[in-house]
C-alpha positions in Angstrom: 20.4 50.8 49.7 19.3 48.0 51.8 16.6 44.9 50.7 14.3 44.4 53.3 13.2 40.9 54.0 10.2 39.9 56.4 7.9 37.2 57.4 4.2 38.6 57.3 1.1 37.9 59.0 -1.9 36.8 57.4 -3.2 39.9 58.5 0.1 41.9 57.1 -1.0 40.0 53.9 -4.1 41.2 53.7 -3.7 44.6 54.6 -1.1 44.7 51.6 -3.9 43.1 49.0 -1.1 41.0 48.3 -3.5 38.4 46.8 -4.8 40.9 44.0 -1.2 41.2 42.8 0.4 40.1 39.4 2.6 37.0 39.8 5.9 36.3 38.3 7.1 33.0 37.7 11.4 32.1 37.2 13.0 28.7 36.6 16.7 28.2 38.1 18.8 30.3 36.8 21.5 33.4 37.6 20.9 37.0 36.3 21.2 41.2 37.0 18.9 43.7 37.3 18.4 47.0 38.2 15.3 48.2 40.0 14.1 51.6 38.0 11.5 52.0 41.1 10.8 50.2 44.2 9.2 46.5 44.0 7.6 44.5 47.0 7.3 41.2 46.6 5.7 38.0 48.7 7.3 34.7 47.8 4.8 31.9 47.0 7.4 29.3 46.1 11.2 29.1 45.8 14.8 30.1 47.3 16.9 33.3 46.0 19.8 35.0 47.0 20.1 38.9 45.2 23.6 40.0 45.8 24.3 43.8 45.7 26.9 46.1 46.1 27.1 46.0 49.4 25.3 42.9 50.8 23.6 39.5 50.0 20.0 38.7 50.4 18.5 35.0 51.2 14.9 34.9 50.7 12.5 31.7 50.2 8.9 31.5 50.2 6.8 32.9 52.9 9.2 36.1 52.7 7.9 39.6 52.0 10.6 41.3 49.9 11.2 45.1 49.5 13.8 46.1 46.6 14.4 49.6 47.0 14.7 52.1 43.4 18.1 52.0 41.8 19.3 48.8 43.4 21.8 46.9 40.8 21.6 43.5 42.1 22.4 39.8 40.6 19.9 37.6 41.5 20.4 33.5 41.6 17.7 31.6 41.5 18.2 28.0 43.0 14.7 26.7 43.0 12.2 27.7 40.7 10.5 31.1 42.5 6.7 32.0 42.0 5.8 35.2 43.4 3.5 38.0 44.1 4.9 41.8 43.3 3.7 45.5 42.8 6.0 48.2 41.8 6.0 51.7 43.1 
């Protein structure tokens, strides 16, 4: 299972309706999780690394972010990360 990491256009953006997306908001800090379905995510503000199995993922803002279903990850938060997500 592999995290897909991407910068988008504006366009891109758009096309997603990223905008109309929830946001999530997560001080500094280190912690796991398991993805019961598949998330994308657009990061507004911050720098993460999500460790899995069997790879790493950097991502800061300006990063669209796809965490595939049943991914067990750990994910370290070194500055605060604002973003914008949708499941499924």
């Amino acid at each position: 299972m592999e995290v897909v990491v991407r910068k988008p256009t504006k366009e891109d953006l758009e096309d997603l309706g990223v905008t109309g997306w929830p946001i999530w908001e997560c001080e500094p800090s280190t912690f796991d999780w398991t993805y019961d379905e598949r998330e994308t995510c657009y990061i507004l503000e911050g720098d993460v690394i999500v460790k899995g199995a069997s790879n790493k993922v950097h991502f800061r803002a300006g990063d669209l972010v796809i965490f595939p279903k049943g991914l067990t990850c750990v994910w370290t938060v070194s500055q605060r990360v604002r973003k914008h997500y949708k499941f499924g």
